[in-house]
C-alpha positions in Angstrom: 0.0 0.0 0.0 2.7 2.1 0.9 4.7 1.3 -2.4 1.4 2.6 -4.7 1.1 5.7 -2.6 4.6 6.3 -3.3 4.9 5.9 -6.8 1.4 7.8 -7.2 3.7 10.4 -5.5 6.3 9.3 -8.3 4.9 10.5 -11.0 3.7 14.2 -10.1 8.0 14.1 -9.0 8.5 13.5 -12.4 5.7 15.7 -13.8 6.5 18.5 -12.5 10.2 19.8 -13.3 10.1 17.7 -16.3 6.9 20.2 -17.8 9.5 23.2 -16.4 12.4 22.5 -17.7 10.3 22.2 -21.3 8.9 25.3 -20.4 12.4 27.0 -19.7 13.8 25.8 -23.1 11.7 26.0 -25.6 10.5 29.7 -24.1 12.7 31.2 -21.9 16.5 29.5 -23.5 15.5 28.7 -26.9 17.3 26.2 -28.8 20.9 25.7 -31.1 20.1 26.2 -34.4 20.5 22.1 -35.2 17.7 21.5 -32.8 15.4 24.4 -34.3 12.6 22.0 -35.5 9.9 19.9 -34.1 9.7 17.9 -31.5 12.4 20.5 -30.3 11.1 23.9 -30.4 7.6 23.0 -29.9 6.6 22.8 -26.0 3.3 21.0 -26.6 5.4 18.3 -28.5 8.7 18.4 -26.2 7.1 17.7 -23.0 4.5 14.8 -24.3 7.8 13.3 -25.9 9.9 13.8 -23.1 7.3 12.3 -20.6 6.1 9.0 -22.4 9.8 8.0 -23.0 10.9 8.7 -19.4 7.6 6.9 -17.8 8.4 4.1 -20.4 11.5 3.8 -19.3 11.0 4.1 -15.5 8.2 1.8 -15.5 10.0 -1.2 -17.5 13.6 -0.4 -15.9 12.2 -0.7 -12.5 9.5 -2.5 -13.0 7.0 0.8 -11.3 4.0 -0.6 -13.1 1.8 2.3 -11.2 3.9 5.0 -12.5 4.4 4.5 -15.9 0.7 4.0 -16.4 -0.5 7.1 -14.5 2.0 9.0 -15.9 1.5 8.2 -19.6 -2.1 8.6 -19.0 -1.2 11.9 -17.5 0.8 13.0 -20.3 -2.0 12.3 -22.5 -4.3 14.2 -20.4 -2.4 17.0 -20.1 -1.2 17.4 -23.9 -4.9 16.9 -24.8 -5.7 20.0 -22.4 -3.2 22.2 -23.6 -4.1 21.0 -27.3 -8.2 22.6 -26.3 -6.4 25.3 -24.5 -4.4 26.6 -28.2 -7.6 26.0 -29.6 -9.5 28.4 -27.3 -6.9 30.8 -27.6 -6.6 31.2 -31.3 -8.6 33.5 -33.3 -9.8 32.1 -36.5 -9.3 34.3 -39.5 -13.2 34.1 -40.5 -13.8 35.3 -37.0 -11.8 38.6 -37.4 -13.3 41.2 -38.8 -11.6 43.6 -40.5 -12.3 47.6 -39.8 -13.7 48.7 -43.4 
């Protein structure tokens, strides 16, 4: 019991500075010229990457079968919400209208 609460713990430890530090370099850094290209400079797509291979990797290196499932369903979750969150925040051309 102990072990599932600690790996549920796990995964927002992972979470959390991984989403950061994909925050700090693809806005605040930026990138080398060689990495100036999807999956690299885009956040959305860094961060989901980043996440699925490092839960993947936890959770069959260690054998944390809790944490690589919460967290890849996490991952999902969250690049699904910030996918609806572009959306909302884009304005569609046909809903612009010009000044005549």
């Amino acid at each position: 019991m102990v072990l599932n609460i600690l790996q549920l713990l796990l995964v927002l430890v992972i979470f959390l500075p991984i989403k950061w530090m994909c925050y700090k370099i693809t806005e605040v850094w930026g990138l080398s010229t060689f990495l100036d290209y999807k999956p690299w400079k885009c956040r959305k797509c860094l961060s989901f990457w980043t996440l699925v291979a490092f839960y993947l990797c936890s959770g069959l290196m260690f054998k944390l079968w809790i944490t690589m499932g919460v967290g890849l369903v996490l991952t999902v979750l969250d690049t699904i919400a910030v996918i609806i969150d572009q959306k909302n925040k884009t304005i569609k051309i046909e809903d612009y209208e010009m000044d005549k």
